[in-house]
Backbone and ligand atoms as CSV (ligand in chain L), in Angstrom:
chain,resi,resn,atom,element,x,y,z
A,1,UNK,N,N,0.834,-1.206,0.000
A,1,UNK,CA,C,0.000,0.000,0.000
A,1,UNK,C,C,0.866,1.253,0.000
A,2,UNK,N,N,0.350,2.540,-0.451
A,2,UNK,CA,C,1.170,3.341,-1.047
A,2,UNK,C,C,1.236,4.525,0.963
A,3,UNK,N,N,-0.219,4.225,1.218
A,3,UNK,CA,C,0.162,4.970,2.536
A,3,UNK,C,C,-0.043,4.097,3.860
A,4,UNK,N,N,0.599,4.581,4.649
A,4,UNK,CA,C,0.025,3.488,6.177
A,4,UNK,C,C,-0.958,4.055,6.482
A,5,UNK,N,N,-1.240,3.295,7.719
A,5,UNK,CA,C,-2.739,3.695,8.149
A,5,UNK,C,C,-2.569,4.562,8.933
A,6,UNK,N,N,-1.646,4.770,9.564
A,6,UNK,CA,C,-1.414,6.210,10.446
A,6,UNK,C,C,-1.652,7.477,9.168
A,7,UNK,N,N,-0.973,7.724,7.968
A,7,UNK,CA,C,-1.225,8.759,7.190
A,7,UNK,C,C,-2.999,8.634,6.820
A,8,UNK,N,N,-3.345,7.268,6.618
A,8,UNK,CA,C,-4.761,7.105,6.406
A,8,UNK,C,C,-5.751,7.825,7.383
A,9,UNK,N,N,-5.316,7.366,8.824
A,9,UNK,CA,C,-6.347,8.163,9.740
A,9,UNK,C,C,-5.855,9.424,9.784
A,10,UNK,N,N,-5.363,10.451,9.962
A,10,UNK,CA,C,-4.758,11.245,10.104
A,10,UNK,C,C,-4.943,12.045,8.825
A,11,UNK,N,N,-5.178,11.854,7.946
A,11,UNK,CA,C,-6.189,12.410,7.131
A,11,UNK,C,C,-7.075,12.316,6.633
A,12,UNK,N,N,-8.264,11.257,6.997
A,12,UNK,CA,C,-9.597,10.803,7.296
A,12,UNK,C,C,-10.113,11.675,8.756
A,13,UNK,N,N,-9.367,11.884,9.423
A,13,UNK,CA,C,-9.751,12.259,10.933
A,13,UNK,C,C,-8.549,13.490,11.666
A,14,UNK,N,N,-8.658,14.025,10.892
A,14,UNK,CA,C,-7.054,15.634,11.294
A,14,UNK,C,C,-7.878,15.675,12.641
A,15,UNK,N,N,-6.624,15.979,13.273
A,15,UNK,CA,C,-6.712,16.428,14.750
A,15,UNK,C,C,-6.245,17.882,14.317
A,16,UNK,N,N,-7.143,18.759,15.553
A,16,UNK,CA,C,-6.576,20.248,15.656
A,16,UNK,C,C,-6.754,21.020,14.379
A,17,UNK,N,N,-7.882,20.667,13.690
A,17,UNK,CA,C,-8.369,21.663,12.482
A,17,UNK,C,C,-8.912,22.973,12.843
A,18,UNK,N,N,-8.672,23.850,12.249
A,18,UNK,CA,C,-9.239,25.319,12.476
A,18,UNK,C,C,-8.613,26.337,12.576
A,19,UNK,N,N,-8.919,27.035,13.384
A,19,UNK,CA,C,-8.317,28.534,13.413
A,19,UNK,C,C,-8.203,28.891,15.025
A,20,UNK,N,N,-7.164,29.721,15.334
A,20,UNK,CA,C,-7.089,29.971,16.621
A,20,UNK,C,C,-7.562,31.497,16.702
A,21,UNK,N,N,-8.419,32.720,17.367
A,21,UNK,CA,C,-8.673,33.650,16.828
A,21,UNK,C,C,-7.769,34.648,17.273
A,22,UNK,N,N,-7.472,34.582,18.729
A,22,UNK,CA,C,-6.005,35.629,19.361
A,22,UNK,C,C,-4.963,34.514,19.444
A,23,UNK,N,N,-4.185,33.738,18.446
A,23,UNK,CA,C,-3.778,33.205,18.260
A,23,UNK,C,C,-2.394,34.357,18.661
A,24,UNK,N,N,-1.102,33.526,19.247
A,24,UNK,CA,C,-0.206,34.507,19.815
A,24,UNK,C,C,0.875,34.287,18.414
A,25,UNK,N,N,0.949,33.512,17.440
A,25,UNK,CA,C,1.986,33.346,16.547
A,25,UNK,C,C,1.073,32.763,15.664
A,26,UNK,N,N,1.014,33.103,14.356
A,26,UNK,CA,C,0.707,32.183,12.853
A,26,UNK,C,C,1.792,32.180,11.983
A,27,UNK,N,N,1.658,30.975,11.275
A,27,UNK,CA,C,2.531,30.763,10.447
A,27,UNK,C,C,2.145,30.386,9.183
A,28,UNK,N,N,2.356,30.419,7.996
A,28,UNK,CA,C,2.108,30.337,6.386
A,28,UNK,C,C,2.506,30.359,5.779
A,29,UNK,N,N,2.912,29.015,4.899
A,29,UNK,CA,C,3.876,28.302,3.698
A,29,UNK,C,C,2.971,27.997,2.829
A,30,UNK,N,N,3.497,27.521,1.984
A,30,UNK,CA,C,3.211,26.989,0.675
A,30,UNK,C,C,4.005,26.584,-0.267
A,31,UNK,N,N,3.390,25.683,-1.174
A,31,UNK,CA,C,4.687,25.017,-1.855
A,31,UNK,C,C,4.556,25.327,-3.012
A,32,UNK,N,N,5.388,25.925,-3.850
A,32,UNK,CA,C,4.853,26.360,-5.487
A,32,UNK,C,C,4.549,25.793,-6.361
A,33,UNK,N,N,5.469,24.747,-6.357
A,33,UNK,CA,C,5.344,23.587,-7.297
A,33,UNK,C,C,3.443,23.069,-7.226
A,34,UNK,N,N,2.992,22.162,-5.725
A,34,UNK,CA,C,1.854,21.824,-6.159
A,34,UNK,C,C,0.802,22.732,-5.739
A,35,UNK,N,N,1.337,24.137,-5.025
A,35,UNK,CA,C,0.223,24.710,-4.776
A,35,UNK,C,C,-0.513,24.705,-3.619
A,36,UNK,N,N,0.035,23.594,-3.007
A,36,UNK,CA,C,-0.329,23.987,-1.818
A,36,UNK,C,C,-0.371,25.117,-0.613
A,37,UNK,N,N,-1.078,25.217,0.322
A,37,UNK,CA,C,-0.882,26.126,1.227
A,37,UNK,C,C,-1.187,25.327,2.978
A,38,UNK,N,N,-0.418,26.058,3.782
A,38,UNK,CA,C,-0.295,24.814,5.548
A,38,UNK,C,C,-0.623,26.820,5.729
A,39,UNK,N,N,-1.370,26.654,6.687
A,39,UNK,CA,C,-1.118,27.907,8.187
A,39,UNK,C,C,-1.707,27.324,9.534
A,40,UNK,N,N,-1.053,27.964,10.033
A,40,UNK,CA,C,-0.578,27.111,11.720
A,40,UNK,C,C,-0.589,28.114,12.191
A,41,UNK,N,N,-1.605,27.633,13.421
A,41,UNK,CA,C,-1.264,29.107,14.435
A,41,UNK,C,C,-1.368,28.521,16.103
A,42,UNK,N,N,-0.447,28.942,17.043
A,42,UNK,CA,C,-0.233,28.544,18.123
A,42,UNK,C,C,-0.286,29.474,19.329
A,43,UNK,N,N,-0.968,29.359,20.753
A,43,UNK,CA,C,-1.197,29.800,21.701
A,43,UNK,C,C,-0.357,29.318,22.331
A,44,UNK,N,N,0.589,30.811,23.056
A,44,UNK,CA,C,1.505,30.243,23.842
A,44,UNK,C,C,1.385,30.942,25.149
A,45,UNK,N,N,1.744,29.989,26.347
A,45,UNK,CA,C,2.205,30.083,27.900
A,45,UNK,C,C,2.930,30.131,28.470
A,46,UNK,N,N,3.615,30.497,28.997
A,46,UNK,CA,C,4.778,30.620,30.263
A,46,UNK,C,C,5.971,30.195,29.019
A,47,UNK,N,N,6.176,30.464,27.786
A,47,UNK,CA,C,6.638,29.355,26.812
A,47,UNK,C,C,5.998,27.723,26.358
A,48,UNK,N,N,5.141,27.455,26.715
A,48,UNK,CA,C,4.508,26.146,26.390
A,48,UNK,C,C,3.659,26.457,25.448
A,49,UNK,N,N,3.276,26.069,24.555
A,49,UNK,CA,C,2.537,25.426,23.433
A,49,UNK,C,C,1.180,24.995,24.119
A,50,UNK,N,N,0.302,25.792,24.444
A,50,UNK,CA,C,-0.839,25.276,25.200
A,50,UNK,C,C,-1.962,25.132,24.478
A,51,UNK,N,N,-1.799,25.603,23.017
A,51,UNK,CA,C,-2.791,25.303,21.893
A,51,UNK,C,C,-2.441,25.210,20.568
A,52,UNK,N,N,-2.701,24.473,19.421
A,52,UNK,CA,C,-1.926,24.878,18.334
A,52,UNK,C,C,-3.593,24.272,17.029
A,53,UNK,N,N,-3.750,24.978,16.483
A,53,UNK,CA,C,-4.656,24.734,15.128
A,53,UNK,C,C,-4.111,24.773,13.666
A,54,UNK,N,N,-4.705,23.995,12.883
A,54,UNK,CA,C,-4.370,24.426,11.366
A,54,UNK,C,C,-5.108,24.326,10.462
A,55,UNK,N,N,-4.936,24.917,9.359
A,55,UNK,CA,C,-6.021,24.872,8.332
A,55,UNK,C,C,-4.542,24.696,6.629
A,56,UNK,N,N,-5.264,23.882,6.221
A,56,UNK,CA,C,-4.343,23.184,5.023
A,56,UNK,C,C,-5.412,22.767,4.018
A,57,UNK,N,N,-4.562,23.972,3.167
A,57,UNK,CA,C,-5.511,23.150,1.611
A,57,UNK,C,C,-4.463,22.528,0.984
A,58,UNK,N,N,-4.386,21.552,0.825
A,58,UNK,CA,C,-3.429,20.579,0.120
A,58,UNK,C,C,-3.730,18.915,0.412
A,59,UNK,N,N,-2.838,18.290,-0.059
A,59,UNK,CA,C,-2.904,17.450,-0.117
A,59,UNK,C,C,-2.929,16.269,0.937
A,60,UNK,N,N,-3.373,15.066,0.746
A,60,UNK,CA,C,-3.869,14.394,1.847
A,60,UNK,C,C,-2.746,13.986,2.638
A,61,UNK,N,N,-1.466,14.089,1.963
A,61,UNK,CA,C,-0.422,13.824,3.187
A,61,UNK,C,C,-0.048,15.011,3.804
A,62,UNK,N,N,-0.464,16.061,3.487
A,62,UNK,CA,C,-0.255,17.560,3.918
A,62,UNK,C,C,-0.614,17.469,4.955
A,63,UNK,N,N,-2.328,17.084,4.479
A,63,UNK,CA,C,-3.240,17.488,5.942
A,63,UNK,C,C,-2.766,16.390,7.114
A,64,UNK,N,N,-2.352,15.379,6.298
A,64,UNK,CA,C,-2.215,14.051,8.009
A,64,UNK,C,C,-0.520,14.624,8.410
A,65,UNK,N,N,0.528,14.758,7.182
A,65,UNK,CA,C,1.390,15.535,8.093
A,65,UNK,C,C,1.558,16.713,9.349
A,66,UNK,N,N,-0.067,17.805,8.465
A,66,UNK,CA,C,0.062,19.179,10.055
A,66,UNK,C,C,-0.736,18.634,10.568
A,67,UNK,N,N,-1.314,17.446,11.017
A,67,UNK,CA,C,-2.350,16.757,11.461
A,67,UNK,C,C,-1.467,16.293,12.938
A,68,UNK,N,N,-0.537,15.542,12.622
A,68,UNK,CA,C,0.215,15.193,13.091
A,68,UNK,C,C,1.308,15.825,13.549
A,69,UNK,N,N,2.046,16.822,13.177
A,69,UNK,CA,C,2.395,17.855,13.324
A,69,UNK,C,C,1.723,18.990,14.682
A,70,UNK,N,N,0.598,18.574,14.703
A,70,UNK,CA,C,0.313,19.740,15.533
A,70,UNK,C,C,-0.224,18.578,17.048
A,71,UNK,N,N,-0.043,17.382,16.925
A,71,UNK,CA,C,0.075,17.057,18.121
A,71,UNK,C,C,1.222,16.516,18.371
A,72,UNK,N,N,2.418,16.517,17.866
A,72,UNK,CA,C,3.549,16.641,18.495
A,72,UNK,C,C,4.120,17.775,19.040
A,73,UNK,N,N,3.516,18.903,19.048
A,73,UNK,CA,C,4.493,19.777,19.943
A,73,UNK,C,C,3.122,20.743,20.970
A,74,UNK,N,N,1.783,20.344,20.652
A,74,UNK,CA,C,0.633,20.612,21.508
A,74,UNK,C,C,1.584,20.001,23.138
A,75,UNK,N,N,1.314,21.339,23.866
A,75,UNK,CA,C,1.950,20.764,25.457
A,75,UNK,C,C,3.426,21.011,25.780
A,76,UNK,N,N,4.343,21.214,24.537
A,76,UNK,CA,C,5.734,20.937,24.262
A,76,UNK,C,C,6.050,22.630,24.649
A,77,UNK,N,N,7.420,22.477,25.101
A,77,UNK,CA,C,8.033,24.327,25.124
A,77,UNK,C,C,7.662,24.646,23.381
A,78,UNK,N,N,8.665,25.720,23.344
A,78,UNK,CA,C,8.627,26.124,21.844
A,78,UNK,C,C,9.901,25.908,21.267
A,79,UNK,N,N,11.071,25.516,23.016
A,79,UNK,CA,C,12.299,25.050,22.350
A,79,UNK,C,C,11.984,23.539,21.408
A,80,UNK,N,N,11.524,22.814,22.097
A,80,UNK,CA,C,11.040,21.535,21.519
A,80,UNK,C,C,10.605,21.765,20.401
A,81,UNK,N,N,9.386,22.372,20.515
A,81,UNK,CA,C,8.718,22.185,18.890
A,81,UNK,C,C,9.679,23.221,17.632
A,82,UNK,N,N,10.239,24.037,18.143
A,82,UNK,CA,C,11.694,24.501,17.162
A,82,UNK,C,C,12.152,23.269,16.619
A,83,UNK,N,N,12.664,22.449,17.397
A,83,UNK,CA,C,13.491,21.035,16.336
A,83,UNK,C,C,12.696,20.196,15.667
A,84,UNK,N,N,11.263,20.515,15.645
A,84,UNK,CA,C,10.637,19.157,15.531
A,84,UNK,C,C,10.748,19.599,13.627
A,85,UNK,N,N,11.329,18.019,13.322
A,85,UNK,CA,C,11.913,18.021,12.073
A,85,UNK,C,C,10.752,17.336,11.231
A,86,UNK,N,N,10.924,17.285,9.863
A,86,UNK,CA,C,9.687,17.091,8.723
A,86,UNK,C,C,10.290,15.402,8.950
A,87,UNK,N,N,11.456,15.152,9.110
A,87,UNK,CA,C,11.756,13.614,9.161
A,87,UNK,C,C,10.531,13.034,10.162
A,88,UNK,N,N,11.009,13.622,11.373
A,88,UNK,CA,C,10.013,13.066,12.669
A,88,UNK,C,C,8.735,12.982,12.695
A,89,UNK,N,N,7.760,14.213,11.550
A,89,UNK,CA,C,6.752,13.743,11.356
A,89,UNK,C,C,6.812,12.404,10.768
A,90,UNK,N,N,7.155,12.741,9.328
A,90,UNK,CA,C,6.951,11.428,8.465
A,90,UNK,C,C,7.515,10.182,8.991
A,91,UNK,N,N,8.284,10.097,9.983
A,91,UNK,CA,C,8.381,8.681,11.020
A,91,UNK,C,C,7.481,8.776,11.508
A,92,UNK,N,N,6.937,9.321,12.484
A,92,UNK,CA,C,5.452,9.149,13.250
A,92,UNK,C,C,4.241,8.680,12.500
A,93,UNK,N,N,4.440,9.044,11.368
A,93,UNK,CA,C,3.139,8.745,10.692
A,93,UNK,C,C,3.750,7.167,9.780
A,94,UNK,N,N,4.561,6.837,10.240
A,94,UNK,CA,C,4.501,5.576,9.388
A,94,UNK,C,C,5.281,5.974,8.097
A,95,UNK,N,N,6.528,6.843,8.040
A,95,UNK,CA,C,6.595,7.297,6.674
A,95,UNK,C,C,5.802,7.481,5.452
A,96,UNK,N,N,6.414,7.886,4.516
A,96,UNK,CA,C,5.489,8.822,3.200
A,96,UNK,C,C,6.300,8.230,2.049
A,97,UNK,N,N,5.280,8.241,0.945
A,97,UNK,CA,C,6.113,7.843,0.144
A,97,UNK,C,C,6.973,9.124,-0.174
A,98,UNK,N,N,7.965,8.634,-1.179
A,98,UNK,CA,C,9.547,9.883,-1.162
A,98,UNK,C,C,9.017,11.152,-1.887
A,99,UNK,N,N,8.304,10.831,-3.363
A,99,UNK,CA,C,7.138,12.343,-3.611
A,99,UNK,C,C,6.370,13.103,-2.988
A,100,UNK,N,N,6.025,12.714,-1.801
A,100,UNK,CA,C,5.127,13.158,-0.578
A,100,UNK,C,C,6.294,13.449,0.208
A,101,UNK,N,N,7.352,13.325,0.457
A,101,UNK,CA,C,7.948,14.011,1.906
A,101,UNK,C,C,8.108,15.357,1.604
A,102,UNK,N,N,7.749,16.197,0.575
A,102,UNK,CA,C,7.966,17.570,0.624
A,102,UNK,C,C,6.445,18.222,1.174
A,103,UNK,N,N,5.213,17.440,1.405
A,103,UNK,CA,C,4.461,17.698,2.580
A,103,UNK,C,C,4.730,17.763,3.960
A,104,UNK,N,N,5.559,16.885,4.311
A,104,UNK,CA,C,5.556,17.197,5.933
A,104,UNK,C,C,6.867,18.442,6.066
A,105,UNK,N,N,7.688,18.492,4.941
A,105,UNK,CA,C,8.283,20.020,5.179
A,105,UNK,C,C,7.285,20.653,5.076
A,106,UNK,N,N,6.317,20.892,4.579
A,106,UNK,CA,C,5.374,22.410,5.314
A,106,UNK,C,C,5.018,22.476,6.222
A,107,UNK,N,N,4.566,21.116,6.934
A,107,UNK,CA,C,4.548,21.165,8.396
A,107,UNK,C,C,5.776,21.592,9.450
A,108,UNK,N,N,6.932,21.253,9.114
A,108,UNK,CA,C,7.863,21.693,9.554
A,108,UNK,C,C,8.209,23.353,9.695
A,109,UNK,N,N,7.848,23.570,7.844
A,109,UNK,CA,C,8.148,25.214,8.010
A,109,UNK,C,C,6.895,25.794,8.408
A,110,UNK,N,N,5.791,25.634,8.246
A,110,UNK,CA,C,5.035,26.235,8.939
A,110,UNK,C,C,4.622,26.650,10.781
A,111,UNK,N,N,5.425,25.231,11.198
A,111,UNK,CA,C,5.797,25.533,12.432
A,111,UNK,C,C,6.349,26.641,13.198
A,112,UNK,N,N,7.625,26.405,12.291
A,112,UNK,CA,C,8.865,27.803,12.204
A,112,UNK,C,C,8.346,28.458,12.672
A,113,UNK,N,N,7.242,29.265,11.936
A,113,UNK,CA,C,7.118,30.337,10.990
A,113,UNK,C,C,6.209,30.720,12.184
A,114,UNK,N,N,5.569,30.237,12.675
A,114,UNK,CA,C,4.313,30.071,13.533
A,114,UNK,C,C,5.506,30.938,14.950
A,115,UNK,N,N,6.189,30.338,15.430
A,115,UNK,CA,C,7.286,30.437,16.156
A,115,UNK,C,C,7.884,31.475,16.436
A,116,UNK,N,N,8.365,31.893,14.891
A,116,UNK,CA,C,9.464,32.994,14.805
A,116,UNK,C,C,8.078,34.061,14.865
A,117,UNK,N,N,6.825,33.884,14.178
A,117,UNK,CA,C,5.821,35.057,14.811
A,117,UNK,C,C,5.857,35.196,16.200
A,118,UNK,N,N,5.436,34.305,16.531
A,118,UNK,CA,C,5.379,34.463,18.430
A,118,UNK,C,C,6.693,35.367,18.561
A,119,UNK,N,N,8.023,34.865,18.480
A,119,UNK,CA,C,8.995,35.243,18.876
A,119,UNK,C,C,9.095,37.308,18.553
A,120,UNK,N,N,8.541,37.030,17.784
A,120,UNK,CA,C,8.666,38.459,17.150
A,120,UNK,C,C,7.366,39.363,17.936
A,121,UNK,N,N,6.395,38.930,17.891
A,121,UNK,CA,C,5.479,39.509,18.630
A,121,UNK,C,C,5.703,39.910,19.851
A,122,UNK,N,N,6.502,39.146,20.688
A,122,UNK,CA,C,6.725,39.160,22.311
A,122,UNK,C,C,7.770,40.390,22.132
A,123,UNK,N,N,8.613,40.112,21.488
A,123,UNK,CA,C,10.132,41.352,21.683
A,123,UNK,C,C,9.734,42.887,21.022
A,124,UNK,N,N,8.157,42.487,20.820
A,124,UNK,CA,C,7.972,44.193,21.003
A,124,UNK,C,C,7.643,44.951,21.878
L,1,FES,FE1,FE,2.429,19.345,-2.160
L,1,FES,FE2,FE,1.462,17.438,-0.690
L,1,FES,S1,S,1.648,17.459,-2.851
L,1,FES,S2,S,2.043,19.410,-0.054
C-alpha cells in the first residue's frame, strides 16, 4: 500500500483543524510547485505550546502531516517544537512515500514560521 494507516487516519480524521482567533503566533507556507498552502497558528504560555490549530488546503499527506504535526508539539516548550523536524513527522506517521515528503516540510516550516511570529510579537 502506497500509505500506512497512520497517514490514512490522520487524514480521514485531522486532529486540531481550524483557526485559533487571538492566536499569539501564525505561520504560512506553501509550496509552489503543487500549490499547496499549511497555516498554523499557536497559543503560547509561560513558553509552552498550550494550543496549536491548522487549516491546510493541500494534499492528503499535507493534511495528516500538520495533522500530526500539531500534536507533536501541543503541550511541548517552543524550544522543543523549534526542532521538531519534517523527518520526525513522516516517522510518526509511518513514513510517506519519497514524492510526498515535501508535505511534511510544510509542516515543519510552517511551524517555524508560527514560532518565529510568536517570537517576534513578544520582543515588542
Ligand atoms: Fe504538495 Fe502534498 S503534494 S504538499
Amino acid at each position: 500500500m502506497l500509505y500506512s494507516e497512520k497517514v490514512m487516519d490522520h487524514f480521514m480524521n485531522p486532529r486540531n483543524v481550524g483557526k485559533i482567533e487571538d492566536a499569539d503566533g501564525i505561520g504560512e507556507v506553501g509550496n509552489a510547485k503543487c500549490g499547496d498552502i499549511m497555516k498554523i497558528y499557536i497559543k503560547v504560555d509561560n513558553d509552552i505550546i498550550t494550543d496549536v490549530k491548522f487549516n491546510t488546503f493541500g494534499c492528503g499527506s499535507a493534511i495528516a502531516s500538520s495533522s500530526m504535526a500539531t500534536e507533536m508539539i501541543k503541550g511541548k516548550p517552543v524550544s522543543e517544537a523549534l526542532e521538531l523536524t519534517n523527518k520526525a513527522v513522516a516517522e510518526a506517521l509511518d513514513g510517506l512515500p519519497a514524492h510526498k515528503l515535501h508535505c511534511s516540510v510544510l509542516a515543519e516550516e510552517a511551524i517555524k514560521k508560527a514560532i518565529d511570529d510568536y517570537e517576534s510579537r513578544k520582543n515588542k
